[in-house]
Wavefront OBJ file of the C-alpha trace (Angstrom):
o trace
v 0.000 0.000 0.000
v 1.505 3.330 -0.421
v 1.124 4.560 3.184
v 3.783 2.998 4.721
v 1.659 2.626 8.436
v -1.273 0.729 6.142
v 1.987 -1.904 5.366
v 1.982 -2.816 8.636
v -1.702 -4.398 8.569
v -0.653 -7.635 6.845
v -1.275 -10.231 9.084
v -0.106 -13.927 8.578
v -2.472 -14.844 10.650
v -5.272 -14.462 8.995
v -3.605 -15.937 5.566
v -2.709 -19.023 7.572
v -6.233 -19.101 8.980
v -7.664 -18.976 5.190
v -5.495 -21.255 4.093
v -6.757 -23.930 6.616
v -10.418 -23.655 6.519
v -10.561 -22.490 2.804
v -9.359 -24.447 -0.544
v -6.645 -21.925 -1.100
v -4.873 -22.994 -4.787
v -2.636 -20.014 -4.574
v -1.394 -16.704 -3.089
v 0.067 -14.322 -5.128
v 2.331 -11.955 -3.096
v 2.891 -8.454 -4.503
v 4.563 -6.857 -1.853
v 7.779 -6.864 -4.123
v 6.402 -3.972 -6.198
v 6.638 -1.557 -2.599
v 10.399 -1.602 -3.690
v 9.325 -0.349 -6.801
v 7.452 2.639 -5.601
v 3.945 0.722 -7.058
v 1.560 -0.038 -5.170
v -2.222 -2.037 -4.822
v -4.689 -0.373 -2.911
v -7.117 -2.130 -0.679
v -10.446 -3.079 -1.671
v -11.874 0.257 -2.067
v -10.086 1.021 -5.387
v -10.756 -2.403 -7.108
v -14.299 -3.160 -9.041
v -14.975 -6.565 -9.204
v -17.480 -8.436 -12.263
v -18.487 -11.716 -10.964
v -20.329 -12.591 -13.807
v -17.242 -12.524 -15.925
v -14.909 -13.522 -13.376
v -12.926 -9.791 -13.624
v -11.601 -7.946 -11.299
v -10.913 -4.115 -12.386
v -7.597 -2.136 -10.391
v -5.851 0.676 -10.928
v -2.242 1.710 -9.763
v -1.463 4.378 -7.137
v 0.331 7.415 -8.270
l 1 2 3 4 5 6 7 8 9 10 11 12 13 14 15 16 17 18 19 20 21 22 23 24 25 26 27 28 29 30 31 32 33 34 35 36 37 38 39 40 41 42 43 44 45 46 47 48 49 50 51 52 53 54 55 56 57 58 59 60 61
């Protein structure tokens, strides 16, 4: 996330949890880009179509 104090809201935890009480077929980390300077909001900036299966997202400035 681009404000560095939302970074710290990650919690294994709750991944782990998921992972054990859901089917989980993969995780795909994109934390790497924060050395890059780009950045994945939270759920407020993505628009999801479930009928087609798309989610919509749009990178921070």
């Amino acid at each position: 996330m681009l404000a560095e104090n939302r970074r710290i809201e990650r919690r294994q935890d709750i991944i782990k949890h998921l992972c054990q009480t859901h089917h989980v077929t993969a995780i795909v980390d994109l934390s790497v880009y924060e050395q890059r300077n780009q950045f994945l909001e939270g759920t407020g900036s993505l628009v999801l179509d479930r009928i087609n299966k798309i989610l919509y997202a749009i990178r921070s400035p």
